[in-house]
PDB file of N, CA, C, O and CB in Angstrom:
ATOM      1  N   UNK A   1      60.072 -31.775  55.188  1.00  0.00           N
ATOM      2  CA  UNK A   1      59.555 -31.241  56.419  1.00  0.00           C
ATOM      3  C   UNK A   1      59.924 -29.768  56.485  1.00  0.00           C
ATOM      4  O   UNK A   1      61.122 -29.524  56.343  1.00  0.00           O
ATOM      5  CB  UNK A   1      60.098 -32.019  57.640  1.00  0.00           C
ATOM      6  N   UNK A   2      59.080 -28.722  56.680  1.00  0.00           N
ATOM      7  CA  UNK A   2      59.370 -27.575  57.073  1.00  0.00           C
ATOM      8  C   UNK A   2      59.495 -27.303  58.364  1.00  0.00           C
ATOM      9  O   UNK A   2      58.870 -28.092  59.073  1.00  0.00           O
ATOM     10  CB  UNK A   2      58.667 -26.880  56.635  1.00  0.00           C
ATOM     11  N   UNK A   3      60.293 -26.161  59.139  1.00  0.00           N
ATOM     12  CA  UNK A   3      60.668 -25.696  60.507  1.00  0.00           C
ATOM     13  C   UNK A   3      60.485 -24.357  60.472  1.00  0.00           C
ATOM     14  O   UNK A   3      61.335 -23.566  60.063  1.00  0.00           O
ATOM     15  CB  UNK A   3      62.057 -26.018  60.961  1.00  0.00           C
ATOM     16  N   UNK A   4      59.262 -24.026  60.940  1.00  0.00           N
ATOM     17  CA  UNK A   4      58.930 -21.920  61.002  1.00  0.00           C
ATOM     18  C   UNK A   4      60.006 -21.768  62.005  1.00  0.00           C
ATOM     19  O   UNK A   4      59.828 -22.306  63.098  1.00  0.00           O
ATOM     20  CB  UNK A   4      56.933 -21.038  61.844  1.00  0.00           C
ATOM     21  N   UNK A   5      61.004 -21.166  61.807  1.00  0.00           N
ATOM     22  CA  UNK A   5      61.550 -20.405  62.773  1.00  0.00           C
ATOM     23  C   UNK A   5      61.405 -18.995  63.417  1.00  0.00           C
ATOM     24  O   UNK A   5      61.702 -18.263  62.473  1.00  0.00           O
ATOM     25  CB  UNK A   5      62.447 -20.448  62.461  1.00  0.00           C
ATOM     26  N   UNK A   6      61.180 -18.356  64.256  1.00  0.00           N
ATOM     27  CA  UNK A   6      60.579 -16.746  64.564  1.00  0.00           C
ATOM     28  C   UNK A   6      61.546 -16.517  65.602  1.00  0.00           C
ATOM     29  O   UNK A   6      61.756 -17.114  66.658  1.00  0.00           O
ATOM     30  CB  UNK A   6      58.781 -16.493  65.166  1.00  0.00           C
ATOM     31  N   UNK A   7      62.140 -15.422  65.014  1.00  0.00           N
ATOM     32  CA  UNK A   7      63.246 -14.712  66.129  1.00  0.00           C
ATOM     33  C   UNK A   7      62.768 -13.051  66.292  1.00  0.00           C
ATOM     34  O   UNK A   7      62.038 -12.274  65.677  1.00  0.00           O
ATOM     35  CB  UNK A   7      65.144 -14.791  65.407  1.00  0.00           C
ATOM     36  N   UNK A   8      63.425 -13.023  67.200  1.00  0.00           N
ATOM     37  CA  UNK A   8      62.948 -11.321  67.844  1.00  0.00           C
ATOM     38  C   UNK A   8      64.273 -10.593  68.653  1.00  0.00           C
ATOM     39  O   UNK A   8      65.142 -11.343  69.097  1.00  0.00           O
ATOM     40  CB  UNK A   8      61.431 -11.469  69.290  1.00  0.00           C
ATOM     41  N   UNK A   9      64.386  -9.331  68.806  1.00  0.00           N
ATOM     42  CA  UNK A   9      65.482  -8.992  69.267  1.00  0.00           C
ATOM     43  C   UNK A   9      65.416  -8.142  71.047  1.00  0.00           C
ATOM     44  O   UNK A   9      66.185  -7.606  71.845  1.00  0.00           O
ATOM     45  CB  UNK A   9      66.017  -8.103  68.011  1.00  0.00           C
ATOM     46  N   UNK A  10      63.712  -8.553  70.887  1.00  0.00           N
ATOM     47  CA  UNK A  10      62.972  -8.185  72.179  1.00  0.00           C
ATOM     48  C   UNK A  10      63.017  -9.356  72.618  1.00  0.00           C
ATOM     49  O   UNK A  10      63.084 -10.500  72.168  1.00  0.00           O
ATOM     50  CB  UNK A  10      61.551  -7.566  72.180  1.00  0.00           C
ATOM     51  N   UNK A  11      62.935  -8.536  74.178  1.00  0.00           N
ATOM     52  CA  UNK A  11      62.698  -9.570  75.665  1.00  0.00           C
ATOM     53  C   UNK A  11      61.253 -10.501  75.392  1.00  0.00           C
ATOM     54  O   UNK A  11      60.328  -9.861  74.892  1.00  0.00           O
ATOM     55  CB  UNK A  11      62.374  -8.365  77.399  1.00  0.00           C
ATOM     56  N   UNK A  12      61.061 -11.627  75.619  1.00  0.00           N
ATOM     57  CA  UNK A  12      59.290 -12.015  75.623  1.00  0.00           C
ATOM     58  C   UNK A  12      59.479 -12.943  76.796  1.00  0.00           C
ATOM     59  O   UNK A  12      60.437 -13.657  77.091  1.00  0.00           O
ATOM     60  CB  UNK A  12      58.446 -12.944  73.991  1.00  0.00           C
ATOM     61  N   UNK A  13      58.274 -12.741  77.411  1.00  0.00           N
ATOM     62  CA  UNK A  13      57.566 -13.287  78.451  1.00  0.00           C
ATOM     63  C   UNK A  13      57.333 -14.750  78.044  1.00  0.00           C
ATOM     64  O   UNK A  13      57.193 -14.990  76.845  1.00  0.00           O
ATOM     65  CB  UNK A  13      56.274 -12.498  78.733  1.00  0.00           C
ATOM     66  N   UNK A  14      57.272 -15.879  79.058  1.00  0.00           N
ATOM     67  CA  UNK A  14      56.508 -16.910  78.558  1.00  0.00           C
ATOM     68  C   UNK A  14      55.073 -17.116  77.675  1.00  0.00           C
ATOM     69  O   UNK A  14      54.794 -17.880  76.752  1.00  0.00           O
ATOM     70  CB  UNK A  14      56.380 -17.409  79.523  1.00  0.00           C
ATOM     71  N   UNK A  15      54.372 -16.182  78.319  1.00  0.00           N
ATOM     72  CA  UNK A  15      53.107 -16.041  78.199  1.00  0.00           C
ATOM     73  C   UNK A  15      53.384 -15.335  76.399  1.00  0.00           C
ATOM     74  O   UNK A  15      52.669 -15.940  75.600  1.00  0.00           O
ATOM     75  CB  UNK A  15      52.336 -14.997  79.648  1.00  0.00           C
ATOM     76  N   UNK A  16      54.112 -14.411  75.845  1.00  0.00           N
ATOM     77  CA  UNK A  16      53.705 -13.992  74.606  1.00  0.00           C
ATOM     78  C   UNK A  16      54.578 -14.582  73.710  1.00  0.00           C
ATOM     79  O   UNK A  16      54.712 -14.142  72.568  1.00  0.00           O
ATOM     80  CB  UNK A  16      53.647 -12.590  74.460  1.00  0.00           C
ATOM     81  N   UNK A  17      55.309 -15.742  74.218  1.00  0.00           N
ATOM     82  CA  UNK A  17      56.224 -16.989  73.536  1.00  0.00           C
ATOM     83  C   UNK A  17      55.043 -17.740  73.011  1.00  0.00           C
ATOM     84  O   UNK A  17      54.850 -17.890  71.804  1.00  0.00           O
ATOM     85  CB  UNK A  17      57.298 -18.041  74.691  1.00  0.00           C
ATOM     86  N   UNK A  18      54.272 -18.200  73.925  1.00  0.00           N
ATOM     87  CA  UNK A  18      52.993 -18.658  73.736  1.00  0.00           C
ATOM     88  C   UNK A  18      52.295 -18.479  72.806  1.00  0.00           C
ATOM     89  O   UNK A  18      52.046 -19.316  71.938  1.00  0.00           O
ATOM     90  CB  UNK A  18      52.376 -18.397  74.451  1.00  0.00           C
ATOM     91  N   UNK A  19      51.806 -17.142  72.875  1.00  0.00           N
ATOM     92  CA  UNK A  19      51.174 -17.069  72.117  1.00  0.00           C
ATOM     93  C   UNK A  19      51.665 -16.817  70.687  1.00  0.00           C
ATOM     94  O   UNK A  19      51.020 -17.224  69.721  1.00  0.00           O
ATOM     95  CB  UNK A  19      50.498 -16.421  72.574  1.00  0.00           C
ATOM     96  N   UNK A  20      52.525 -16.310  70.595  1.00  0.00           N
ATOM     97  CA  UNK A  20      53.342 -16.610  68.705  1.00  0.00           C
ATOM     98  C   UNK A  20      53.419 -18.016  68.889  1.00  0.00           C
ATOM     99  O   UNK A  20      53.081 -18.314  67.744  1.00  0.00           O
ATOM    100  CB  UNK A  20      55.345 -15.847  68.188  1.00  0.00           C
ATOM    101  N   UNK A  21      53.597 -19.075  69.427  1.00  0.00           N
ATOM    102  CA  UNK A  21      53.508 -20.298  69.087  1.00  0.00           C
ATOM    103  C   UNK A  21      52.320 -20.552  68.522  1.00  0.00           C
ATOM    104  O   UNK A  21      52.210 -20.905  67.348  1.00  0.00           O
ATOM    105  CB  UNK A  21      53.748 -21.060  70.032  1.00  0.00           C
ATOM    106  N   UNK A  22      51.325 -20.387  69.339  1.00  0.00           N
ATOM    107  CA  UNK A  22      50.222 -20.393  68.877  1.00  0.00           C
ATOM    108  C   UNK A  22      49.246 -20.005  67.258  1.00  0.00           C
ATOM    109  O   UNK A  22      48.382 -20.471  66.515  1.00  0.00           O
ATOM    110  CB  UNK A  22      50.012 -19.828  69.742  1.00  0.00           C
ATOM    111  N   UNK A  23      50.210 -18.750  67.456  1.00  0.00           N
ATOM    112  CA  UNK A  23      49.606 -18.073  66.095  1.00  0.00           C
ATOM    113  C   UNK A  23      50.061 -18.771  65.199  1.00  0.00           C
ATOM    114  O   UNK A  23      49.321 -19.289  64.363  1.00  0.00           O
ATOM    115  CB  UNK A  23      49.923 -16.635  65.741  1.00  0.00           C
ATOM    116  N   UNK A  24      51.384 -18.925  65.197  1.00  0.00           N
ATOM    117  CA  UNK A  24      52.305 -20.246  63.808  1.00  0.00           C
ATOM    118  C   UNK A  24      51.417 -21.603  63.646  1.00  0.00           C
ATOM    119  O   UNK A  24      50.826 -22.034  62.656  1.00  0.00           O
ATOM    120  CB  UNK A  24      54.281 -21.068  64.519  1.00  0.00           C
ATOM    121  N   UNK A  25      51.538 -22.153  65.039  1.00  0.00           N
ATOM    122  CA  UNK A  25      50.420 -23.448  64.518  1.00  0.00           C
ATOM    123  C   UNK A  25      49.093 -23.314  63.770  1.00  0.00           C
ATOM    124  O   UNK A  25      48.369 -24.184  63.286  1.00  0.00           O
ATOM    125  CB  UNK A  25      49.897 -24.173  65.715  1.00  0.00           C
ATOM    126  N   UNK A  26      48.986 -22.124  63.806  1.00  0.00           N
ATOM    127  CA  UNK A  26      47.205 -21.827  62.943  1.00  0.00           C
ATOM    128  C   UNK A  26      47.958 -21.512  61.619  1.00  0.00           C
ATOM    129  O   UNK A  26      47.724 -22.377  60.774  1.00  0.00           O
ATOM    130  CB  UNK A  26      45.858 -20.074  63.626  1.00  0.00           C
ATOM    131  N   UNK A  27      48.655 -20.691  61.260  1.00  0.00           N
ATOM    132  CA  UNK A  27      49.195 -20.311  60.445  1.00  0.00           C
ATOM    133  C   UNK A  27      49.517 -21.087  59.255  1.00  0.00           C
ATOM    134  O   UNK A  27      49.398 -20.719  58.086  1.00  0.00           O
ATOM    135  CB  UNK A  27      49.959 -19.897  60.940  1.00  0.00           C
ATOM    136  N   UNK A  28      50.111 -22.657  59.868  1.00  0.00           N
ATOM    137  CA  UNK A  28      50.280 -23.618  59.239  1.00  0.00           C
ATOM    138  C   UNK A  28      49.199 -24.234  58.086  1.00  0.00           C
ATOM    139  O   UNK A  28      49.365 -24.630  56.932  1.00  0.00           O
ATOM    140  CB  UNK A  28      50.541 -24.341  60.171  1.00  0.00           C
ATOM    141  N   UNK A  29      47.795 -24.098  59.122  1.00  0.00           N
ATOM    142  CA  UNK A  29      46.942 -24.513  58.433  1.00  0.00           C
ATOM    143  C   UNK A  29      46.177 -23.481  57.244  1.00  0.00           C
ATOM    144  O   UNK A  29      45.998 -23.635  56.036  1.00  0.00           O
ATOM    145  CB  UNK A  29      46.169 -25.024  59.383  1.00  0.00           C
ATOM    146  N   UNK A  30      45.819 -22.355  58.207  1.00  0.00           N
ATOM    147  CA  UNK A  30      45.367 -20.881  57.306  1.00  0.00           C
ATOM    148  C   UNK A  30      46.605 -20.602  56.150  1.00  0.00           C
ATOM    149  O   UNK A  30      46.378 -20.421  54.954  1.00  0.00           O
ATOM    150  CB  UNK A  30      45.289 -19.240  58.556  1.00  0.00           C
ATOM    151  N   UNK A  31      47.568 -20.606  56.597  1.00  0.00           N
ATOM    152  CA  UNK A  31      48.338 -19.740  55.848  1.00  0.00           C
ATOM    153  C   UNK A  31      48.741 -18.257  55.451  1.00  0.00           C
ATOM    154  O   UNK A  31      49.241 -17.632  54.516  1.00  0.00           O
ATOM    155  CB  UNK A  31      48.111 -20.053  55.175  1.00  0.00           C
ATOM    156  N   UNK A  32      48.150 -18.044  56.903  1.00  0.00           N
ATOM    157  CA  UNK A  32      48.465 -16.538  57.064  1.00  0.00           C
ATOM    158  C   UNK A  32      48.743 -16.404  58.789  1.00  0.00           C
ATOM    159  O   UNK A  32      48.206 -17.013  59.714  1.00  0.00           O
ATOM    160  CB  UNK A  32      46.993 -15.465  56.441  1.00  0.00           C
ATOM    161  N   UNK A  33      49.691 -15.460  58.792  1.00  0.00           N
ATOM    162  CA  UNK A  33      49.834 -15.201  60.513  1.00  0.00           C
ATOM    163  C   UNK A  33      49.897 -13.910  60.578  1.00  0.00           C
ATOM    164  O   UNK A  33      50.255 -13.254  59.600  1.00  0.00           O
ATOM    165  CB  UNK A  33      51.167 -15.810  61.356  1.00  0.00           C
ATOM    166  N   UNK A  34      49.565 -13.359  61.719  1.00  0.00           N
ATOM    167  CA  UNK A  34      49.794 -11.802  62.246  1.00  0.00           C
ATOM    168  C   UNK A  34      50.568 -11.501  63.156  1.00  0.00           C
ATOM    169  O   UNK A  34      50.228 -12.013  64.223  1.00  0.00           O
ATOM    170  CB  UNK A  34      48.772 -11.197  62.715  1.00  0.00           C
ATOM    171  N   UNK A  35      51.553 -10.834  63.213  1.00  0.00           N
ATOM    172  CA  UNK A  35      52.686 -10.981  64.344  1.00  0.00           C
ATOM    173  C   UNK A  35      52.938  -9.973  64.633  1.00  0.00           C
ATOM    174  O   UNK A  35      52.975  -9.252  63.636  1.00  0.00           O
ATOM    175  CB  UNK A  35      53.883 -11.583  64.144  1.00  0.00           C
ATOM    176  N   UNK A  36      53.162  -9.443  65.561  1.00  0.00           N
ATOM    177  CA  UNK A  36      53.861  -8.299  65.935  1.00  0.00           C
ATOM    178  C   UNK A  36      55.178  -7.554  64.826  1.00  0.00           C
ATOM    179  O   UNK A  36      55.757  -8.306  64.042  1.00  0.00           O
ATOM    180  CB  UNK A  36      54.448  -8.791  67.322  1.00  0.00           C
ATOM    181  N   UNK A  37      55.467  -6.359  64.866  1.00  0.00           N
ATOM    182  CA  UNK A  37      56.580  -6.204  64.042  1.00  0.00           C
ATOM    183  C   UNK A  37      57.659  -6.115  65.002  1.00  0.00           C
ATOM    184  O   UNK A  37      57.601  -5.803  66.191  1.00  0.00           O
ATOM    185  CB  UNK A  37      56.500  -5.023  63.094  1.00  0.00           C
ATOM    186  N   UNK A  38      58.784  -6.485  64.198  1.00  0.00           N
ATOM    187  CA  UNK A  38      60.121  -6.704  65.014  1.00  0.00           C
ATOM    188  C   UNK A  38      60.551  -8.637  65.014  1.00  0.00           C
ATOM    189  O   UNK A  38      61.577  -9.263  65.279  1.00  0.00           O
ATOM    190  CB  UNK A  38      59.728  -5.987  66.929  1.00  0.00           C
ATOM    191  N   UNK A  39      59.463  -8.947  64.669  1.00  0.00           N
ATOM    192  CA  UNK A  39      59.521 -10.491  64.380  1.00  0.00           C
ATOM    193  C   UNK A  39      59.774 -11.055  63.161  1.00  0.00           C
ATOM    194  O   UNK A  39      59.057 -10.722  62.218  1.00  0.00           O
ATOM    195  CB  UNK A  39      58.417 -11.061  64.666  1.00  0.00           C
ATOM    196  N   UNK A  40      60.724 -11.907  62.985  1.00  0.00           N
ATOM    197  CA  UNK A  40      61.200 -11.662  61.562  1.00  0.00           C
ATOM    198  C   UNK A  40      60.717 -13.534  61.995  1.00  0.00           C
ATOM    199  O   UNK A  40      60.733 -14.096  63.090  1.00  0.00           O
ATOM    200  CB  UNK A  40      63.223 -10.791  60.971  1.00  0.00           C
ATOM    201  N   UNK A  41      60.393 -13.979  60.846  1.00  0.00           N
ATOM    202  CA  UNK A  41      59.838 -15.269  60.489  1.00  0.00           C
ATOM    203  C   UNK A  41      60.436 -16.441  59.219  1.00  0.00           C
ATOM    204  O   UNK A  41      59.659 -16.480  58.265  1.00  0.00           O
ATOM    205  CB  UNK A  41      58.488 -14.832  60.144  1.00  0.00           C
ATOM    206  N   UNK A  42      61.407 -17.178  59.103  1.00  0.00           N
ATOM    207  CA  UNK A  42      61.673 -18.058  58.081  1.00  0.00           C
ATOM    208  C   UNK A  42      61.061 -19.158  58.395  1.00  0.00           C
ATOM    209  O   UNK A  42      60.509 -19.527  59.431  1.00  0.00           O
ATOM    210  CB  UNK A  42      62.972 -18.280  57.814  1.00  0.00           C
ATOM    211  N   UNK A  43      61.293 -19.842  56.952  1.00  0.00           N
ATOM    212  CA  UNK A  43      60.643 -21.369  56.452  1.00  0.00           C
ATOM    213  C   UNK A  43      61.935 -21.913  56.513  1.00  0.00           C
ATOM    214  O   UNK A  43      62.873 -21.343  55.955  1.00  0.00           O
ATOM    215  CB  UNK A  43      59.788 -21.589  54.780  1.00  0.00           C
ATOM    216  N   UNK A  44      62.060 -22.832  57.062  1.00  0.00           N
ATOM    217  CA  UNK A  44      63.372 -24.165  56.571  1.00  0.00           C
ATOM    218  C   UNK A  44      62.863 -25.277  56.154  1.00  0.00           C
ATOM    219  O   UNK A  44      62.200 -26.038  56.858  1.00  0.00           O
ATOM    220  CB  UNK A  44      64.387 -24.787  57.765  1.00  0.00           C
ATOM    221  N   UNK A  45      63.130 -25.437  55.020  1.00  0.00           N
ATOM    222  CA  UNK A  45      63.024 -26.884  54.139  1.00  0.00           C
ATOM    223  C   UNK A  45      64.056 -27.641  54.107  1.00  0.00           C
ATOM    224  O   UNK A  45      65.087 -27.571  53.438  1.00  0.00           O
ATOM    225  CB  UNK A  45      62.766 -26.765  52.738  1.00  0.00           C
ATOM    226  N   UNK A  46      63.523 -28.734  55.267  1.00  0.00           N
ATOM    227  CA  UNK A  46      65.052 -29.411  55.718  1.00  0.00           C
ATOM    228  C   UNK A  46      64.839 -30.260  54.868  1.00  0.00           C
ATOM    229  O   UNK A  46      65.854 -30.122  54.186  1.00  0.00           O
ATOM    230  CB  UNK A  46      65.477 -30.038  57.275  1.00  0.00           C
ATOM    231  N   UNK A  47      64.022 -31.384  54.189  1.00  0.00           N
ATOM    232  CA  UNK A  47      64.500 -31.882  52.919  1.00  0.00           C
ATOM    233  C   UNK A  47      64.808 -32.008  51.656  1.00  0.00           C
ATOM    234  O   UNK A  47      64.871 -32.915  50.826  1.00  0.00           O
ATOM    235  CB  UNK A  47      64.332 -32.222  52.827  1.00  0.00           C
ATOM    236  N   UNK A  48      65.015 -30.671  51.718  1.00  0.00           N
ATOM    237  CA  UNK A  48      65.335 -30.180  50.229  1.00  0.00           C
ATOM    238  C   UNK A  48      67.047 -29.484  50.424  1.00  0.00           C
ATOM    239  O   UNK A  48      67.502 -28.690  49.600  1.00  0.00           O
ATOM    240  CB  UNK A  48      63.932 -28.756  49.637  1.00  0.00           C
ATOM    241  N   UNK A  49      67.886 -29.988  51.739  1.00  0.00           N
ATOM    242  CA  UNK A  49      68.924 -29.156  51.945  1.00  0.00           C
ATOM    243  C   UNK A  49      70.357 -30.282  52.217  1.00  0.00           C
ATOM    244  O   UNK A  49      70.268 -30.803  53.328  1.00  0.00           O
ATOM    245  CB  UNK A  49      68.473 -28.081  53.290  1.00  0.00           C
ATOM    246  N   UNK A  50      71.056 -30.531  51.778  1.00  0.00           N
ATOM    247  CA  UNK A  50      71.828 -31.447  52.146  1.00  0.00           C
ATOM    248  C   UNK A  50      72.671 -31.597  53.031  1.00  0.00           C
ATOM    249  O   UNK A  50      73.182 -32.700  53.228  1.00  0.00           O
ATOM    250  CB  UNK A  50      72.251 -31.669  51.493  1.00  0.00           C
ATOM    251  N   UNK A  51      73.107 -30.096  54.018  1.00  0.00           N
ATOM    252  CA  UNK A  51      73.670 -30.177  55.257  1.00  0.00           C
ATOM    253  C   UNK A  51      72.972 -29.312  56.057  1.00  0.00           C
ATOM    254  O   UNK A  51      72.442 -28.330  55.535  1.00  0.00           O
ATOM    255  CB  UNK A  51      75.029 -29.926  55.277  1.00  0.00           C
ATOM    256  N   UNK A  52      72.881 -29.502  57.210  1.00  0.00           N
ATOM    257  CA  UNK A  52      72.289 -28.876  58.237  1.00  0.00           C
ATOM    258  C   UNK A  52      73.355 -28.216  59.449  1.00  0.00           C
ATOM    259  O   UNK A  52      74.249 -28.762  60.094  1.00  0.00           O
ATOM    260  CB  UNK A  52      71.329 -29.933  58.781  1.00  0.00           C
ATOM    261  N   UNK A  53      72.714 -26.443  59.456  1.00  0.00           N
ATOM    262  CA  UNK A  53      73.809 -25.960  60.401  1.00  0.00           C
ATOM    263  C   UNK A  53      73.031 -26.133  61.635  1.00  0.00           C
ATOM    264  O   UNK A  53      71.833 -26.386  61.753  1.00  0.00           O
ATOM    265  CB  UNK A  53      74.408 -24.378  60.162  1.00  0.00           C
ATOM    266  N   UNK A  54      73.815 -25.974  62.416  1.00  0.00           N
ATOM    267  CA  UNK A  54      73.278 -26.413  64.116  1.00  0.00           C
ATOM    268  C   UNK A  54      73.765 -25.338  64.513  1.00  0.00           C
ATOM    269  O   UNK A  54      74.957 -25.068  64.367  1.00  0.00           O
ATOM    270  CB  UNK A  54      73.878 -27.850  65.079  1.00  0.00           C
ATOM    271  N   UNK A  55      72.837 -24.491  65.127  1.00  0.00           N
ATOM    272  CA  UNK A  55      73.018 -23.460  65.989  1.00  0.00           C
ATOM    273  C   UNK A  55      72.856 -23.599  67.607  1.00  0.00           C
ATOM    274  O   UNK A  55      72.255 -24.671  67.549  1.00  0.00           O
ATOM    275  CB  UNK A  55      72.168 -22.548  65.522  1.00  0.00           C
ATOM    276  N   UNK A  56      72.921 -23.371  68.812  1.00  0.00           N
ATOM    277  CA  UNK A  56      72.632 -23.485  69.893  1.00  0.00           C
ATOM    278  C   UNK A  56      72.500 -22.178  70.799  1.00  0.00           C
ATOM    279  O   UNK A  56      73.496 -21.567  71.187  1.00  0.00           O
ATOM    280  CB  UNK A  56      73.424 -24.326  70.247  1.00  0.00           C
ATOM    281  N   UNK A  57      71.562 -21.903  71.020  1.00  0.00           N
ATOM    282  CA  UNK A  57      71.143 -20.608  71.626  1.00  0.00           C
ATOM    283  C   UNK A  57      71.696 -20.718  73.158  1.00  0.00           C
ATOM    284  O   UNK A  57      71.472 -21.747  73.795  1.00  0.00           O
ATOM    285  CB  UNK A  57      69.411 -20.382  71.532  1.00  0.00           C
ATOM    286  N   UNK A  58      72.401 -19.665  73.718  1.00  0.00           N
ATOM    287  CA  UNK A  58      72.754 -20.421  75.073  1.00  0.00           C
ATOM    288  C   UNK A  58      72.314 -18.698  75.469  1.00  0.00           C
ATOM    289  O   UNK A  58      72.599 -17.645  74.898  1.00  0.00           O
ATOM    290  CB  UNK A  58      74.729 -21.354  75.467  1.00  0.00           C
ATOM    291  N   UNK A  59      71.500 -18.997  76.710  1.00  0.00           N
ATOM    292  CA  UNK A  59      70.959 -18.381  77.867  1.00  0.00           C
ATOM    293  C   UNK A  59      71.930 -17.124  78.376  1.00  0.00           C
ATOM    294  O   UNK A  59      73.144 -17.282  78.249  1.00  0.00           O
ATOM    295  CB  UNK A  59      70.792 -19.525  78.994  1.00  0.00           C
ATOM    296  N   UNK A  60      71.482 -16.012  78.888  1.00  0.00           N
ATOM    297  CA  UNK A  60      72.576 -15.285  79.502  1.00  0.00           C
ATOM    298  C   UNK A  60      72.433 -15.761  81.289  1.00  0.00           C
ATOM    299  O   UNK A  60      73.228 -15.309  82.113  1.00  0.00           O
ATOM    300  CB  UNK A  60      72.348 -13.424  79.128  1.00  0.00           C
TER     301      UNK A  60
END
């Protein structure tokens, strides 16, 4: 199973959370996405990994 992860170091709105969600789910299928820059994008191949780190993002 793969997990796109997309982090940013900018503020985003619901609304342009959205829409990078959006763009990834097409992406999946196309195989190409267009993103804003400042968005940095990994693949995780969780079954190809034998431990998993757990991160937890906590809110300010």
């Amino acid at each position: 199973m793969h997990i796109i992860v997309a982090t940013t170091a900018s503020n985003l709105n619901d609304k342009k959370k959205e829409e990078i969600r959006e763009e990834l789910k097409q992406a999946m299928s196309s195989g190409v996405a267009v993103l804003s820059s400042g968005i940095e994008v990994r693949v995780l191949d969780v079954d190809s990994r034998d431990t998993l780190e757990v991160k937890a993002l906590v809110g300010k």
